[in-house]
PDB file with one MODEL, atoms N, CA, C and O in Angstrom:
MODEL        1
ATOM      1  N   UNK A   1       3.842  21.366   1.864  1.00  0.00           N
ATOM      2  CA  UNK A   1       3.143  21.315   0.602  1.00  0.00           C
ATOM      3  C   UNK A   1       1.636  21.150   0.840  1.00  0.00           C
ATOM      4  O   UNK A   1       0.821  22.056   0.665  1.00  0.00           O
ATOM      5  N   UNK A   2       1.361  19.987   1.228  1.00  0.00           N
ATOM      6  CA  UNK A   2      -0.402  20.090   1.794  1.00  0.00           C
ATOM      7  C   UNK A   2      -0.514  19.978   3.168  1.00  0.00           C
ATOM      8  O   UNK A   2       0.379  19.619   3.936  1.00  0.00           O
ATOM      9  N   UNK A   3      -1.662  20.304   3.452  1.00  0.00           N
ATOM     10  CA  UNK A   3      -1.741  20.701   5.437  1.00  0.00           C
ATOM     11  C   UNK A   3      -1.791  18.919   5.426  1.00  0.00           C
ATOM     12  O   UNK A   3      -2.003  17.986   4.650  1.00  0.00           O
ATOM     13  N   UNK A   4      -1.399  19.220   7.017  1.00  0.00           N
ATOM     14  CA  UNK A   4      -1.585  17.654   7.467  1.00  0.00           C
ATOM     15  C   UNK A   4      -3.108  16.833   7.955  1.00  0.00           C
ATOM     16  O   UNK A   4      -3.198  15.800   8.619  1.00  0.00           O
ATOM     17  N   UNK A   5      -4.208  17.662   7.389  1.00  0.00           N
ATOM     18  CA  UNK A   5      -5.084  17.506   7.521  1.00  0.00           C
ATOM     19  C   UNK A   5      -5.764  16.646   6.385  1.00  0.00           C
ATOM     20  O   UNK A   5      -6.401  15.620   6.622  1.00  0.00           O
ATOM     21  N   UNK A   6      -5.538  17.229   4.988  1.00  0.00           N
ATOM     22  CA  UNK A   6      -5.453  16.931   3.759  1.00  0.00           C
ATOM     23  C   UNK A   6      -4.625  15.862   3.211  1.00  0.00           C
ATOM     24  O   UNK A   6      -4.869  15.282   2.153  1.00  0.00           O
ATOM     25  N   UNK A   7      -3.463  15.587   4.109  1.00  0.00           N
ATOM     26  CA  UNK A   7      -2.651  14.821   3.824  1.00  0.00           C
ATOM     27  C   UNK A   7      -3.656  13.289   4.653  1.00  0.00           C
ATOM     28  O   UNK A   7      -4.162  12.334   4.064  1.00  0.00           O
ATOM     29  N   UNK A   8      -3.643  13.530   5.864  1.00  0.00           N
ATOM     30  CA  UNK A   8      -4.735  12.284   6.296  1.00  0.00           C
ATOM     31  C   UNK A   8      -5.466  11.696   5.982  1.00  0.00           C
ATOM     32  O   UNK A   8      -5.660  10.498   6.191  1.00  0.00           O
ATOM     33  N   UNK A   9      -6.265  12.732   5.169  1.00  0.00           N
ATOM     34  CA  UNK A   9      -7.665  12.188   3.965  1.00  0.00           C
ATOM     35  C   UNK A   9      -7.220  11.624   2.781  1.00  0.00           C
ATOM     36  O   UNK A   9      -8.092  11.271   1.986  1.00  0.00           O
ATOM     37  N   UNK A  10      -5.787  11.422   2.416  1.00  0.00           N
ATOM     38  CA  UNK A  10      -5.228  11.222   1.757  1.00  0.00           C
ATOM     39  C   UNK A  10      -4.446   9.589   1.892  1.00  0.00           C
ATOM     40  O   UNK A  10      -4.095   9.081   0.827  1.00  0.00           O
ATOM     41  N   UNK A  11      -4.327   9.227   2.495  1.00  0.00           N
ATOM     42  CA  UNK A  11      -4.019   8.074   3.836  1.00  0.00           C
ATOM     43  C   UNK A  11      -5.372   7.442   3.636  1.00  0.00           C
ATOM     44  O   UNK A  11      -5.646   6.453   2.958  1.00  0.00           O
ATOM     45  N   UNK A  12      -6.123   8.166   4.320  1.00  0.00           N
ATOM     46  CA  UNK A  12      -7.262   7.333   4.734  1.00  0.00           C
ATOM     47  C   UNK A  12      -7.864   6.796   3.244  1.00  0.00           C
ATOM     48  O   UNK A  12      -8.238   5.625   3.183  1.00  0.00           O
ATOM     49  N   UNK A  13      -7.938   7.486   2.281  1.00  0.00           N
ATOM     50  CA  UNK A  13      -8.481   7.380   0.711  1.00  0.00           C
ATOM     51  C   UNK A  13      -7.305   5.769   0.513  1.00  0.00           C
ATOM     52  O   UNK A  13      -7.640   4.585   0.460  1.00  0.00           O
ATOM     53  N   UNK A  14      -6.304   6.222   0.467  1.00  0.00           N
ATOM     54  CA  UNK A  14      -5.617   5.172   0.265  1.00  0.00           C
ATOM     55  C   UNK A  14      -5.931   3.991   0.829  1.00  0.00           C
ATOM     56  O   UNK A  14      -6.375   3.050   0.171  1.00  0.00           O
ATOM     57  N   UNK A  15      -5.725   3.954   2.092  1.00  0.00           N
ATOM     58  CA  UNK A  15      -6.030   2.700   2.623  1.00  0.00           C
ATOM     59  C   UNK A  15      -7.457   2.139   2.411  1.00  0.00           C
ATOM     60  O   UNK A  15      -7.611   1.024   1.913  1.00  0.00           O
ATOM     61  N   UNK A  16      -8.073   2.598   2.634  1.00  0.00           N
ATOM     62  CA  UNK A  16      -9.730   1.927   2.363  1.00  0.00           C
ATOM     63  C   UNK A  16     -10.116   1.881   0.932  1.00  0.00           C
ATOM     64  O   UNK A  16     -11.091   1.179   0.665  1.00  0.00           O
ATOM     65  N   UNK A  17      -9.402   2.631  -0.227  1.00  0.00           N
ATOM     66  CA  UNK A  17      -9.486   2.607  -1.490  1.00  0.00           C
ATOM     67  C   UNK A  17      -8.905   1.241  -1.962  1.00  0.00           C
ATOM     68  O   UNK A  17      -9.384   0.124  -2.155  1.00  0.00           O
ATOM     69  N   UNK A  18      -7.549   1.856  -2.074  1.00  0.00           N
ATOM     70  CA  UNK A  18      -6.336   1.638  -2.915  1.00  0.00           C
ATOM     71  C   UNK A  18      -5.810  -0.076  -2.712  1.00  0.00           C
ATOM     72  O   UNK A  18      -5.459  -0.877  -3.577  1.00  0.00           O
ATOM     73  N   UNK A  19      -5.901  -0.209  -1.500  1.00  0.00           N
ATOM     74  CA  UNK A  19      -5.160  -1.303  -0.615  1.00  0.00           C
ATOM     75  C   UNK A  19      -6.053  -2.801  -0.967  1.00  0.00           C
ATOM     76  O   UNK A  19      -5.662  -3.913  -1.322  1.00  0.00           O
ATOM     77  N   UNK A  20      -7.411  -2.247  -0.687  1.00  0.00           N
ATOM     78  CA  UNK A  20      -8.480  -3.888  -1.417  1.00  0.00           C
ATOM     79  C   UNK A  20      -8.578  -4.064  -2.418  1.00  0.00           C
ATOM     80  O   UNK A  20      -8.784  -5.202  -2.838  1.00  0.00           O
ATOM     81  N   UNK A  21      -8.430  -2.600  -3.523  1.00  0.00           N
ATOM     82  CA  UNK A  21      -8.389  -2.601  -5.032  1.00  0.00           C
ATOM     83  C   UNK A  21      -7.001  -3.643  -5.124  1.00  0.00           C
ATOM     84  O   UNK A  21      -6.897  -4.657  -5.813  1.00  0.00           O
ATOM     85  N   UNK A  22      -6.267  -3.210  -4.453  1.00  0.00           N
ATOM     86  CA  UNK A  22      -4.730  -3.784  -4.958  1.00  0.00           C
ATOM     87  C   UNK A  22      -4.635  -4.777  -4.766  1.00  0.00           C
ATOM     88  O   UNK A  22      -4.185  -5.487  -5.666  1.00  0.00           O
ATOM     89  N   UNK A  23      -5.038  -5.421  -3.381  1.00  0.00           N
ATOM     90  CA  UNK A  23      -5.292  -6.866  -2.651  1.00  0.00           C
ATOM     91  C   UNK A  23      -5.833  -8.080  -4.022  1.00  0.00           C
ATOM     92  O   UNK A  23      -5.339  -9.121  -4.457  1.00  0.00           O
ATOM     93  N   UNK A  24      -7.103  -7.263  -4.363  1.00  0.00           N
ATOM     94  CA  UNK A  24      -8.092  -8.225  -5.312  1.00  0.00           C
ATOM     95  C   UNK A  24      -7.493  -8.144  -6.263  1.00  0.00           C
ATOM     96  O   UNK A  24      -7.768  -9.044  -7.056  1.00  0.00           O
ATOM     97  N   UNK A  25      -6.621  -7.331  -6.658  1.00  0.00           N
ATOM     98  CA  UNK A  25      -5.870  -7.173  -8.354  1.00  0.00           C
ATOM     99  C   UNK A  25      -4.605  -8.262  -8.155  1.00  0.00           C
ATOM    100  O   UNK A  25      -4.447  -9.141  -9.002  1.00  0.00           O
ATOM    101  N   UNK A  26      -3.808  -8.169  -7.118  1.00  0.00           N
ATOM    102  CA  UNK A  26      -3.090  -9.252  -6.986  1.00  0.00           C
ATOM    103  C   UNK A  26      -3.382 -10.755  -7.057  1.00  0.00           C
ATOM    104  O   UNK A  26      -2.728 -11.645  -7.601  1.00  0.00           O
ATOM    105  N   UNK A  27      -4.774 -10.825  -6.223  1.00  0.00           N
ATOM    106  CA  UNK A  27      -4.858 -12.367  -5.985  1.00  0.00           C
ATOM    107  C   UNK A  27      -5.522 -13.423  -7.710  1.00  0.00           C
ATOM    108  O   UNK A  27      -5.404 -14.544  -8.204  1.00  0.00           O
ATOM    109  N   UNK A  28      -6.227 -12.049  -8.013  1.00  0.00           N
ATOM    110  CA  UNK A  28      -7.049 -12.122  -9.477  1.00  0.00           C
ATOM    111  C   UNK A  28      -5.749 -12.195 -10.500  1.00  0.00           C
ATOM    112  O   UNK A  28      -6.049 -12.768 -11.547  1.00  0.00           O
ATOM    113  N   UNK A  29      -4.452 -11.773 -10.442  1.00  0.00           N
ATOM    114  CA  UNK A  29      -3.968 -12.201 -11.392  1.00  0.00           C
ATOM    115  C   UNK A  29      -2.764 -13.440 -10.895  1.00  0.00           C
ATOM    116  O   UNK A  29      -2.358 -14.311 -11.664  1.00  0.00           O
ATOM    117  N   UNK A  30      -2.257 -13.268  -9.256  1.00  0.00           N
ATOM    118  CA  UNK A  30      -1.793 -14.714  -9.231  1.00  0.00           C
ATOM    119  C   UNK A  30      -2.416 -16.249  -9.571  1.00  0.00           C
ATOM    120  O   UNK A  30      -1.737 -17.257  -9.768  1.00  0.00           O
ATOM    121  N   UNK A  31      -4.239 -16.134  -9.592  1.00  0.00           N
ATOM    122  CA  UNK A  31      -5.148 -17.399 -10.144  1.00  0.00           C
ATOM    123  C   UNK A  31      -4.861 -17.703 -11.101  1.00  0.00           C
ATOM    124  O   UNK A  31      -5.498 -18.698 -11.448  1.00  0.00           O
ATOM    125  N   UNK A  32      -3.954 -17.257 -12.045  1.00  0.00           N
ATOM    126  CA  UNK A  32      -4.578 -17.012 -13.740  1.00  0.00           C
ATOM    127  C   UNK A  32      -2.950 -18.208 -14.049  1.00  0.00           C
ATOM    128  O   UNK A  32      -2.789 -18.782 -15.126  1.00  0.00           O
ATOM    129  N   UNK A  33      -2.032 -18.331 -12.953  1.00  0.00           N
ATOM    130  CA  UNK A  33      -0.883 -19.391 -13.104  1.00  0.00           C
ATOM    131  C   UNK A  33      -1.383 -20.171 -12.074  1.00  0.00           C
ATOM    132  O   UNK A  33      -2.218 -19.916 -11.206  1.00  0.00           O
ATOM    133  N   UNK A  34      -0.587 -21.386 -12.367  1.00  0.00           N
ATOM    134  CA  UNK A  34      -0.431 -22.752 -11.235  1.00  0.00           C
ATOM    135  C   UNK A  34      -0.103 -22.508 -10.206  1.00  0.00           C
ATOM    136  O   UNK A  34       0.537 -21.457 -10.153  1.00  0.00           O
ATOM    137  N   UNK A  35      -0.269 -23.110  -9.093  1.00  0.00           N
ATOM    138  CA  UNK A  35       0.250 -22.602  -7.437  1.00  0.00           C
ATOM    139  C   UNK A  35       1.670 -22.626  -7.667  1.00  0.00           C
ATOM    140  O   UNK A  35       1.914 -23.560  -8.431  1.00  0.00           O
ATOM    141  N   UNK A  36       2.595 -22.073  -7.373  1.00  0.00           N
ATOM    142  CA  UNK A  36       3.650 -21.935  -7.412  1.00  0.00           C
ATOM    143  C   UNK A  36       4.667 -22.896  -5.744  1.00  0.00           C
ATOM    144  O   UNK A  36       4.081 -23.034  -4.670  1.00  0.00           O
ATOM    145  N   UNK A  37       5.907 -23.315  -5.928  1.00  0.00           N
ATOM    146  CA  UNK A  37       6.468 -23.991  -4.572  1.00  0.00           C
ATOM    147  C   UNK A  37       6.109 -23.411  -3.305  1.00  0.00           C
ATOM    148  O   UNK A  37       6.680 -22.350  -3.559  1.00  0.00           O
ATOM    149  N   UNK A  38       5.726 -23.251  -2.360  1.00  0.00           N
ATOM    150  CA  UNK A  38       5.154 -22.715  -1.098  1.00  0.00           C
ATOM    151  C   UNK A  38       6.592 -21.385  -0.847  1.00  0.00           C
ATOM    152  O   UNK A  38       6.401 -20.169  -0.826  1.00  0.00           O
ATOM    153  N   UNK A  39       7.718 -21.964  -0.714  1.00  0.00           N
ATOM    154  CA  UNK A  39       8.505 -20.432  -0.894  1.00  0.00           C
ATOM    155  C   UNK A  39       8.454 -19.243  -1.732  1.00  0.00           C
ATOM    156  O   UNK A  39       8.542 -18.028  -1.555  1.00  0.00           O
ATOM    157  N   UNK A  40       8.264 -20.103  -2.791  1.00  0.00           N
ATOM    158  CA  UNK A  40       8.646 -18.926  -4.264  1.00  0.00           C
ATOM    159  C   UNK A  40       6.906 -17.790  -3.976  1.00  0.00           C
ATOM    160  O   UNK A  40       6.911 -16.570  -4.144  1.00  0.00           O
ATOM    161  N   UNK A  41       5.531 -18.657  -3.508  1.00  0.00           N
ATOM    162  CA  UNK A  41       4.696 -18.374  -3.663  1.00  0.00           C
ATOM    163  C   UNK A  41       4.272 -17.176  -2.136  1.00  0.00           C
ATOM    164  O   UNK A  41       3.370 -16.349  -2.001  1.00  0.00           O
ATOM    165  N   UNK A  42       5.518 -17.651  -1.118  1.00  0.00           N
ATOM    166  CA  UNK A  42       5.383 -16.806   0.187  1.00  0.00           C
ATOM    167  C   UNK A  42       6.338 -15.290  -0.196  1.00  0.00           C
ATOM    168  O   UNK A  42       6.209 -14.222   0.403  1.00  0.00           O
ATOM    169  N   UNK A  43       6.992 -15.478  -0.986  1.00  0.00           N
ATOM    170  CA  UNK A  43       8.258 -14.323  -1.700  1.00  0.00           C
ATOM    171  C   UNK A  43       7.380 -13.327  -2.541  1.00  0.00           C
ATOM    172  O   UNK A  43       7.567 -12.133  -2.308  1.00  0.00           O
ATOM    173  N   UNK A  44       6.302 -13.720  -3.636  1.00  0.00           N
ATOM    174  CA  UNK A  44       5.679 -13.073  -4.337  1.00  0.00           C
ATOM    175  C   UNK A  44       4.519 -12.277  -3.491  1.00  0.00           C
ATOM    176  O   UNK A  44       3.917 -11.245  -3.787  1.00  0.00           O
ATOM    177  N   UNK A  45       4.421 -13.099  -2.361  1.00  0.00           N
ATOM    178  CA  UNK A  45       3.234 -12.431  -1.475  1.00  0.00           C
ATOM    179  C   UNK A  45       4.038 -11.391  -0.776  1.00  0.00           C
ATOM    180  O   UNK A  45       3.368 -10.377  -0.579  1.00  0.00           O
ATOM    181  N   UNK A  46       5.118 -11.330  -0.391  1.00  0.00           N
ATOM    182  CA  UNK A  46       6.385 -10.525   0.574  1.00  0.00           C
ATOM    183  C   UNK A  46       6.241  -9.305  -0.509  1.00  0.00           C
ATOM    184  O   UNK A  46       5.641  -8.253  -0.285  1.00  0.00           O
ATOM    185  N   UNK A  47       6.944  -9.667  -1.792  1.00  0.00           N
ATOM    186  CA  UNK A  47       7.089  -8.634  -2.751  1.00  0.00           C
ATOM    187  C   UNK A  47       5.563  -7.771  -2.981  1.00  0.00           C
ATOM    188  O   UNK A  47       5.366  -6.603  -2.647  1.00  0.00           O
ATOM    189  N   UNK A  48       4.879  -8.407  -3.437  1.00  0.00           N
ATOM    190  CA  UNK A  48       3.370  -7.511  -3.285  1.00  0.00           C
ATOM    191  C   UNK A  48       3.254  -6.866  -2.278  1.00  0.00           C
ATOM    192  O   UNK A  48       3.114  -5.652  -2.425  1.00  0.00           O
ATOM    193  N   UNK A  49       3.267  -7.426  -0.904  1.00  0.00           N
ATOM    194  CA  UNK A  49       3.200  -6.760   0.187  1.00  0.00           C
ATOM    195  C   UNK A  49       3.647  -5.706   0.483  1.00  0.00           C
ATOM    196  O   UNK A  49       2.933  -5.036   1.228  1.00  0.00           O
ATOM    197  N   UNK A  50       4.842  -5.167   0.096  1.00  0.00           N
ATOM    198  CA  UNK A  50       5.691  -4.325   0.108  1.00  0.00           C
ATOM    199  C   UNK A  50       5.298  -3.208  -1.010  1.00  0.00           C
ATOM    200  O   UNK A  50       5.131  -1.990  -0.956  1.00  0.00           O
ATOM    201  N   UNK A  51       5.226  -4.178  -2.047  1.00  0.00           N
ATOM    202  CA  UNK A  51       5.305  -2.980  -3.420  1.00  0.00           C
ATOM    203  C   UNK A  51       4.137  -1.793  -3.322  1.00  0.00           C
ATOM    204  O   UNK A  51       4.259  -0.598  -3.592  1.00  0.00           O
ATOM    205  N   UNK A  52       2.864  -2.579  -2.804  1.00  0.00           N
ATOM    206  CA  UNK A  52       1.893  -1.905  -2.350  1.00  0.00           C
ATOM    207  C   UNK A  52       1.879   0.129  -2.430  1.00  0.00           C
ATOM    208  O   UNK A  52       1.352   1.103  -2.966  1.00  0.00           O
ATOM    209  N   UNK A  53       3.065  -0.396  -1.279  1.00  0.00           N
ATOM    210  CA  UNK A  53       3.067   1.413  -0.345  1.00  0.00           C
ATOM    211  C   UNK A  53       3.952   1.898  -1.100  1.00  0.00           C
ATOM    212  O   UNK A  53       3.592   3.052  -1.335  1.00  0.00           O
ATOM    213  N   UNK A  54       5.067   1.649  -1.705  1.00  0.00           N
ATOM    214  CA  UNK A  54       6.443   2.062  -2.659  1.00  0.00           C
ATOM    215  C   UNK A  54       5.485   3.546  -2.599  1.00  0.00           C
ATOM    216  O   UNK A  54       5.321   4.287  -1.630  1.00  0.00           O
ATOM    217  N   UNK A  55       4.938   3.672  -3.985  1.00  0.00           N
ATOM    218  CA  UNK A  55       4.493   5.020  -4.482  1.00  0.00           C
ATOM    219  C   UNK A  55       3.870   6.217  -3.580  1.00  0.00           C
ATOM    220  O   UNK A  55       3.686   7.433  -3.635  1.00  0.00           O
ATOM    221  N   UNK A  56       3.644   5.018  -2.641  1.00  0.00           N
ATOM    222  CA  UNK A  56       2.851   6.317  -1.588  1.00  0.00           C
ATOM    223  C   UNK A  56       3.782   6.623  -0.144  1.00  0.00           C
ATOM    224  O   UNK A  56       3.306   6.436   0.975  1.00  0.00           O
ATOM    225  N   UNK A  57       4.979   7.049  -0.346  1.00  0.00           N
ATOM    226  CA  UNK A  57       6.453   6.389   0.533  1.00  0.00           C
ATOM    227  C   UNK A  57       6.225   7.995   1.364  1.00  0.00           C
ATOM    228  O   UNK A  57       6.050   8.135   2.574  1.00  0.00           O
ATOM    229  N   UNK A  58       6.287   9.075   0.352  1.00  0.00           N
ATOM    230  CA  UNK A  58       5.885  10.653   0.823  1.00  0.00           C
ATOM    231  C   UNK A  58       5.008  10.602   1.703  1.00  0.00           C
ATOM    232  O   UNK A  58       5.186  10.700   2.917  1.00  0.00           O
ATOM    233  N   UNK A  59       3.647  10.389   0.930  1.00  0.00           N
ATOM    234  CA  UNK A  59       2.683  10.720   1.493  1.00  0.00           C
ATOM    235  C   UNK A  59       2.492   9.830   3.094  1.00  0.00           C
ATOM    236  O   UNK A  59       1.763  10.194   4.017  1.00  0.00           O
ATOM    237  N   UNK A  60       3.074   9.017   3.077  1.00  0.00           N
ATOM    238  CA  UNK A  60       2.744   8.510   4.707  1.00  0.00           C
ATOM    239  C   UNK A  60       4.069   9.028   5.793  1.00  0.00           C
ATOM    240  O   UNK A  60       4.135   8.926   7.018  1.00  0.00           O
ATOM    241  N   UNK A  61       4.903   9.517   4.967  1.00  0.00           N
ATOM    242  CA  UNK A  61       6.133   9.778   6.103  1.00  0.00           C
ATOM    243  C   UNK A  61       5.134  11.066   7.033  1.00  0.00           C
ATOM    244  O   UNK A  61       4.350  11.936   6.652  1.00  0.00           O
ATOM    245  N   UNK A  62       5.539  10.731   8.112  1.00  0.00           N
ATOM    246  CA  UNK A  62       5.172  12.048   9.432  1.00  0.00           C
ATOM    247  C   UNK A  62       4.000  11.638   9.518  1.00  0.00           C
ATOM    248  O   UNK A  62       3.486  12.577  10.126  1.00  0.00           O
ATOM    249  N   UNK A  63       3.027  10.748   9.308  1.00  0.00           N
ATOM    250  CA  UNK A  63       1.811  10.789   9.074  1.00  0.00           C
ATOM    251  C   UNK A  63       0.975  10.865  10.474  1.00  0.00           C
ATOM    252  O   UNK A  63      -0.236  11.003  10.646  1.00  0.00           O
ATOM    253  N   UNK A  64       1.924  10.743  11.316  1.00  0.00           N
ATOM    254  CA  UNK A  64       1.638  10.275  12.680  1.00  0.00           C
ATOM    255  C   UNK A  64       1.573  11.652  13.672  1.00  0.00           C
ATOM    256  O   UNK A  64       1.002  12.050  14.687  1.00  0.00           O
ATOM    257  N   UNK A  65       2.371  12.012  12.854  1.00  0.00           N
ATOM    258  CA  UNK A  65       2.560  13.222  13.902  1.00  0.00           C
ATOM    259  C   UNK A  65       2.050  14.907  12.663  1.00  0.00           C
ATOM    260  O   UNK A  65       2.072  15.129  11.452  1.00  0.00           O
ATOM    261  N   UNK A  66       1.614  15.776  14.058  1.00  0.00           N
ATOM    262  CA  UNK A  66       1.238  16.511  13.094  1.00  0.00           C
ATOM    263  C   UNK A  66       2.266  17.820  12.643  1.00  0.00           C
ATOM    264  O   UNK A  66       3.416  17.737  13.075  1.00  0.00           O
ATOM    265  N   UNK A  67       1.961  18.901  11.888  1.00  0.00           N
ATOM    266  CA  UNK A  67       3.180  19.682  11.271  1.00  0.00           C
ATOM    267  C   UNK A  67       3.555  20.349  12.499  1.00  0.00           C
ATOM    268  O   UNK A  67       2.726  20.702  13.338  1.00  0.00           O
ATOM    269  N   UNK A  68       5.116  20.564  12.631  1.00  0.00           N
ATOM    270  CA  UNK A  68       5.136  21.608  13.723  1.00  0.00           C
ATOM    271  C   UNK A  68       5.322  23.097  13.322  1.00  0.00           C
ATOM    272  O   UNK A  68       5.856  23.408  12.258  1.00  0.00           O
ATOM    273  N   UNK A  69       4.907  23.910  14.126  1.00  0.00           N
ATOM    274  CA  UNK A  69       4.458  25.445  13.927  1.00  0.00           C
ATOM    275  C   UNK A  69       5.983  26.180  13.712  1.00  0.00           C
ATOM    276  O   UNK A  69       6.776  26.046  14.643  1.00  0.00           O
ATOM    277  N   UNK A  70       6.395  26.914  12.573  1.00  0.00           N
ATOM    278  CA  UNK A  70       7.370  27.313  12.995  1.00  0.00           C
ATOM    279  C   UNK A  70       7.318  28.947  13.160  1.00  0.00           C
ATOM    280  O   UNK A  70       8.292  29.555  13.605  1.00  0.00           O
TER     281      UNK A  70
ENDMDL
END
């Protein structure tokens, strides 16, 4: 679908974009409640952590390697 060239810049947009936008959007709205029990509050950080990449699950598969020629 897109060269793997395009797809990189695509990665790279993400990560240096997407990832501190998301970082600061998380921490800016966990402030806005009380600290939560040190588990419940290490679980919500796990779950963010994760949820992060969900949408972008395509776009990073193979990312490593480049298309092969057929």
């Amino acid at each position: 679908m897109f060269s793997y060239k395009l797809k990189r810049v695509f990665v790279l947009i993400v990560l240096l974009l997407w990832l501190p936008f998301y970082i600061v959007l998380v921490l800016n709205l966990l402030a806005y409640f009380e600290r939560p029990n040190l588990i419940i509050e290490l679980l919500v950080y796990v779950v963010a952590g994760v949820f992060w990449a969900w949408p972008f699950k395509t776009l990073f598969k193979g990312i490593g390697q480049a298309n092969k020629k057929k």
